[in-house]
C-alpha positions in Angstrom: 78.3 -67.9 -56.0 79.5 -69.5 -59.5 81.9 -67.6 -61.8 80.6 -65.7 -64.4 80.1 -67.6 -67.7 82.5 -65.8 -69.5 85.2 -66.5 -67.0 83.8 -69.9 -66.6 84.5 -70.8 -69.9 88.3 -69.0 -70.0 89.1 -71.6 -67.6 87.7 -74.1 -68.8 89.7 -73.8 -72.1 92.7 -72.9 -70.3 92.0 -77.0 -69.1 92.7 -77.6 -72.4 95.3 -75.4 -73.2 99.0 -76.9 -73.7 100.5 -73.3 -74.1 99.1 -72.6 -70.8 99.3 -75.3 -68.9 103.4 -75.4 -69.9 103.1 -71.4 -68.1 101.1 -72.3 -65.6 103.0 -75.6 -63.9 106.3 -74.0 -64.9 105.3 -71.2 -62.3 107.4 -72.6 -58.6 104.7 -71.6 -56.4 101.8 -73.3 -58.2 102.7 -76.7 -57.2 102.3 -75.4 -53.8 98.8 -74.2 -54.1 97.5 -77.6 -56.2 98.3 -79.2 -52.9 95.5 -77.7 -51.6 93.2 -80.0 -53.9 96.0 -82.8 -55.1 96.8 -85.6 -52.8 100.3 -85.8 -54.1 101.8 -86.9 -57.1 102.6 -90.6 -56.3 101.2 -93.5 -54.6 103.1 -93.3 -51.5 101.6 -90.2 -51.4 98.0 -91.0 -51.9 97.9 -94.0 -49.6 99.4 -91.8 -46.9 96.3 -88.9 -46.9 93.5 -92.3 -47.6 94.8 -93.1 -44.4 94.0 -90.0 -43.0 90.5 -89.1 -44.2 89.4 -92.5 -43.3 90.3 -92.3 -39.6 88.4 -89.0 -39.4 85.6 -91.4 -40.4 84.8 -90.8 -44.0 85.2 -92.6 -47.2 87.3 -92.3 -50.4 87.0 -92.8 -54.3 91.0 -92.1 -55.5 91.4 -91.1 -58.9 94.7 -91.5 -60.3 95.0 -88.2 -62.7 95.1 -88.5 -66.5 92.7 -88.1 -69.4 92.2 -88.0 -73.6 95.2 -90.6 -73.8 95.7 -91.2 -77.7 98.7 -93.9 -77.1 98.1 -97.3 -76.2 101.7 -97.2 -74.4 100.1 -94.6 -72.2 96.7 -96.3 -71.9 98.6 -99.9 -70.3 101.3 -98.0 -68.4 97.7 -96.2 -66.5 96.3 -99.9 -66.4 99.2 -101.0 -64.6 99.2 -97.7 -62.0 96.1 -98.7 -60.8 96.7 -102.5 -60.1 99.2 -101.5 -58.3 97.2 -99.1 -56.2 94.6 -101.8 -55.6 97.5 -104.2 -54.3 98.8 -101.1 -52.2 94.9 -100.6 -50.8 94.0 -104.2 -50.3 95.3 -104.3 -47.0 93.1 -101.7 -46.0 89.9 -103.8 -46.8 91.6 -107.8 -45.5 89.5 -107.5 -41.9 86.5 -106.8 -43.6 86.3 -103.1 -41.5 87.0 -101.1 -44.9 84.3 -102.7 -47.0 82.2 -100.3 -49.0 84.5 -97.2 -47.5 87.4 -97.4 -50.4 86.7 -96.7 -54.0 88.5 -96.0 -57.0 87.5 -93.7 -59.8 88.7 -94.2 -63.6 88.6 -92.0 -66.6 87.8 -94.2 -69.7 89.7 -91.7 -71.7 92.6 -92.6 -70.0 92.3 -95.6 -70.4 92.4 -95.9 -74.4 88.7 -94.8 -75.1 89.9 -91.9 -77.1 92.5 -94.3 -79.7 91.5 -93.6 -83.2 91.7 -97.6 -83.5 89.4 -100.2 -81.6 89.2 -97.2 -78.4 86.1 -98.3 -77.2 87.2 -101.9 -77.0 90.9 -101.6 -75.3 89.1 -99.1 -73.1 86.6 -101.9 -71.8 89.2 -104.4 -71.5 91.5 -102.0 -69.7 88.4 -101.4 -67.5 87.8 -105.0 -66.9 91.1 -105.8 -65.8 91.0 -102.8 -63.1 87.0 -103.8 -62.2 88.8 -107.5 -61.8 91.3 -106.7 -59.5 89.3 -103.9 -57.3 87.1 -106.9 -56.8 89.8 -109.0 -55.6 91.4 -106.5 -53.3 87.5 -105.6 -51.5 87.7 -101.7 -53.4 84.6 -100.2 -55.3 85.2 -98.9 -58.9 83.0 -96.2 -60.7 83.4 -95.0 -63.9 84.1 -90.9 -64.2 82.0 -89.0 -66.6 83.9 -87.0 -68.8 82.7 -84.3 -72.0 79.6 -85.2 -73.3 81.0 -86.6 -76.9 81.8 -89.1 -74.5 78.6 -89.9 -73.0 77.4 -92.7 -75.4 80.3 -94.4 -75.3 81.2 -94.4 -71.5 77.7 -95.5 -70.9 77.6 -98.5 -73.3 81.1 -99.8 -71.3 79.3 -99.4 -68.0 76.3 -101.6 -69.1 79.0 -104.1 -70.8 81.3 -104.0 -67.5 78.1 -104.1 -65.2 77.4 -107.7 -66.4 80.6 -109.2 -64.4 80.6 -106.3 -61.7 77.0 -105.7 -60.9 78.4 -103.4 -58.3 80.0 -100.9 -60.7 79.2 -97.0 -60.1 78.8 -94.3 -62.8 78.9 -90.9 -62.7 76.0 -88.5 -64.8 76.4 -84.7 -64.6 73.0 -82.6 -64.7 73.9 -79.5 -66.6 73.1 -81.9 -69.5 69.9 -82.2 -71.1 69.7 -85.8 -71.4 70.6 -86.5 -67.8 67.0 -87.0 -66.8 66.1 -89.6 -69.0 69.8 -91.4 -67.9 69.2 -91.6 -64.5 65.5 -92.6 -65.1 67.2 -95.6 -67.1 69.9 -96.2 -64.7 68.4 -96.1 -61.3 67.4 -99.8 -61.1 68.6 -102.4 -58.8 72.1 -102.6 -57.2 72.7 -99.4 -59.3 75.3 -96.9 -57.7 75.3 -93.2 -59.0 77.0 -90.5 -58.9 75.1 -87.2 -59.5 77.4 -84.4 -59.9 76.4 -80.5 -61.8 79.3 -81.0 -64.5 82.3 -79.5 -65.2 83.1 -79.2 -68.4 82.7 -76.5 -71.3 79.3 -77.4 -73.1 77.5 -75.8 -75.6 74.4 -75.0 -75.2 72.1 -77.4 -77.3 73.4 -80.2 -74.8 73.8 -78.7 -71.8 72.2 -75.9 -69.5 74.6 -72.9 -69.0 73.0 -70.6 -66.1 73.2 -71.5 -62.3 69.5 -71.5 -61.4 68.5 -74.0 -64.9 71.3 -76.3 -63.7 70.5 -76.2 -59.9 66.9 -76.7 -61.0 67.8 -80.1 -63.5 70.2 -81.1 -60.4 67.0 -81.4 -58.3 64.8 -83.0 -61.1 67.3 -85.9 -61.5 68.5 -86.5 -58.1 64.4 -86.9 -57.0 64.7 -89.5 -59.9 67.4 -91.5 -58.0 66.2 -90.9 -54.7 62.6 -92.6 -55.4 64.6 -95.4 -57.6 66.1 -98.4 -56.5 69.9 -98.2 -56.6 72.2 -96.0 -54.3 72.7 -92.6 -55.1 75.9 -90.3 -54.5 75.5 -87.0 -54.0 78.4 -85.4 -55.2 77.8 -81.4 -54.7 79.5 -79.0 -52.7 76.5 -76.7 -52.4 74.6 -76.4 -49.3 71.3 -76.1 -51.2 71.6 -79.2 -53.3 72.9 -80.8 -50.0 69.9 -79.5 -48.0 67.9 -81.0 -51.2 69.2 -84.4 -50.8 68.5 -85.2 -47.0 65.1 -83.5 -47.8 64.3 -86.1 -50.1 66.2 -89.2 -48.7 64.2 -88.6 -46.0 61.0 -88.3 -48.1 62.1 -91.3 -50.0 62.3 -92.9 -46.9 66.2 -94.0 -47.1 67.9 -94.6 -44.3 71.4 -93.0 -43.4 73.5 -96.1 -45.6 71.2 -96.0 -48.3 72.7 -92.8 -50.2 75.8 -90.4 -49.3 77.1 -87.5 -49.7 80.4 -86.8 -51.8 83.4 -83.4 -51.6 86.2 -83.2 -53.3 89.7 -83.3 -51.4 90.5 -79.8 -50.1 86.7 -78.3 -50.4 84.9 -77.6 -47.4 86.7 -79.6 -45.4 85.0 -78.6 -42.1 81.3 -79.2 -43.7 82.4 -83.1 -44.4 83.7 -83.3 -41.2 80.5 -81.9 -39.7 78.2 -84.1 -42.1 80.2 -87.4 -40.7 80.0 -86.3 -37.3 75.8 -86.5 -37.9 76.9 -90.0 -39.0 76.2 -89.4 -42.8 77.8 -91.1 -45.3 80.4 -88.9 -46.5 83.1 -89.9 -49.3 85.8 -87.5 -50.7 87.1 -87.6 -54.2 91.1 -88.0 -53.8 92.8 -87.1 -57.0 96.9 -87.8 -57.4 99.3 -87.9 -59.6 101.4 -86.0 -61.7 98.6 -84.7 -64.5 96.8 -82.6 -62.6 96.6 -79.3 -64.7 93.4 -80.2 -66.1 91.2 -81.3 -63.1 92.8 -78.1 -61.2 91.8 -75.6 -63.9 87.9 -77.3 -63.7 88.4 -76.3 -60.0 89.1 -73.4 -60.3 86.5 -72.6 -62.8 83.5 -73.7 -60.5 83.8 -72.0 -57.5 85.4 -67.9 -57.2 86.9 -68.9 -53.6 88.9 -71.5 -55.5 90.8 -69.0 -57.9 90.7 -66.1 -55.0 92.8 -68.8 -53.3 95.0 -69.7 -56.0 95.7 -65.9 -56.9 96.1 -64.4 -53.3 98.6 -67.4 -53.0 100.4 -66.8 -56.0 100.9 -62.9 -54.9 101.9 -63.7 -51.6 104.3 -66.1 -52.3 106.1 -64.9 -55.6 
């Protein structure tokens, strides 16, 4: 069961808020509870749980935390994070046995797409340099989908970027309206997806707002990808949109490595570990680092378990 709209959207501007967030990580006990959903605050950190969820036979895409950056300081000092994450990861991929099962994910935002000066363009050359390197080091890279203002732009770097690294992933969310006609453009050839419901606060005249309209535009586009020709991930949590995608892979006819299935760190941990156990593809979105308050407010607006959890924590241990 979702959270109701109104509280869905409290949340979701709490994401944003800097009063809050200062009350909210300035609270001892929360730091606890992010762990639940955070794979640590630094590298060591990070490398240490990859480790782990790939011996139990499942993938990764890390995301080293951070997003809106409006200094370029900020936007190199993220560049340099992940190169040095990729040199920490190569090792991982030397023998040839981790190809295609690490990934990295980046925000473009973070990366200096939001600079009121030439953002677009030190956000592709940031991107380039990081796309460079993940090739070097054997990794996958796809690009993170962020509020929709954001949707032209991201895009436009992803076809630019896709001309030197033709194996570059993207990330569309279906609670938007345009989503169809996207992954109807983007599901050619050596094209890697990821389909995911959205997680953002949109109004209306872009995006769906009720559960059943953005379960039903979920479907819509993930038939698109399944009958294209590129690879899509299926980045859901939901048993029904799960159930949806084996139904049509297998209608499709796709075999088991032609598509997978993608949970975030800390969320129905037992289900992935089920899914890889049926030998499905199964990859897990690990986020780190120490900026974390937004992308732990957006999880605790999509799912009621998630803020029962944080809450019942926070009383218990306060």
């Amino acid at each position: 069961m979702a959270p109701s709209p109104l509280l869905r959207r409290a949340l979701l501007a709490a994401a944003r808020s800097p009063r809050l967030r200062r009350t909210i990580t300035g609270v001892p006990v929360t730091r606890r509870v992010v762990d639940r959903f955070v794979a640590g605050e630094t590298e060591p950190q990070a490398i240490a749980v990859t480790r782990s969820v790939l011996d139990s036979g499942r993938s990764v895409t890390i995301d080293y935390l951070g997003e809106d950056t409006t200094d370029v300081a900020d936007a190199n000092a993220t560049v340099s994070h992940y190169l040095a994450l990729l040199s920490a990861l190569a090792p991982f991929t030397e023998d040839g046995t981790g190809a295609g099962t690490i990934e990295v994910s980046l925000k473009l935002s973070a990366l200096g797409q939001r600079l009121a000066r030439d953002g677009e363009a030190i956000a592709l050359d940031n991107a380039h340099k990081i796309c460079a390197a993940a090739d070097e080091a054997g990794v996958l890279v796809t690009v993170d989908a962020e509020d929709h203002t954001t949707t032209d732009s991201t895009l436009s770097i992803v076809r630019a970027l896709r001309e030197d690294f033709p194996s570059l992933g993207t990330v569309l969310q279906a609670y938007l309206r345009r989503t169809e006609a996207d992954c109807k453009e983007l599901s050619g050839p050596g094209s890697r997806i990821r389909l995911c419901k959205g997680a953002y606060q949109e109004p209306a005249s872009v995006a769906y707002q009720r559960k059943p309209e953005i379960d039903t535009a979920y479907v819509r586009c993930l038939r698109i990808l399944m009958s294209g020709q590129g690879y899509p991930m299926v980045a859901s949590h939901d048993p029904a949109m799960i159930a949806a995608a084996l139904h049509l892979a297998d209608a499709t006819g796709r075999r088991a490595d032609e598509f997978e299935l993608q949970m975030l760190y800390g969320i129905r941990d037992a289900e992935q570990l089920r899914l890889a156990g049926e030998r499905r593809r199964v990859r897990v979105y690990l986020p780190y680092g120490d900026e974390w308050y937004g992308y732990f407010m957006r999880r605790l607006a999509e799912r009621p378990a998630n803020l029962a959890f944080f809450l019942r924590s926070l009383v218990s241990r306060t």
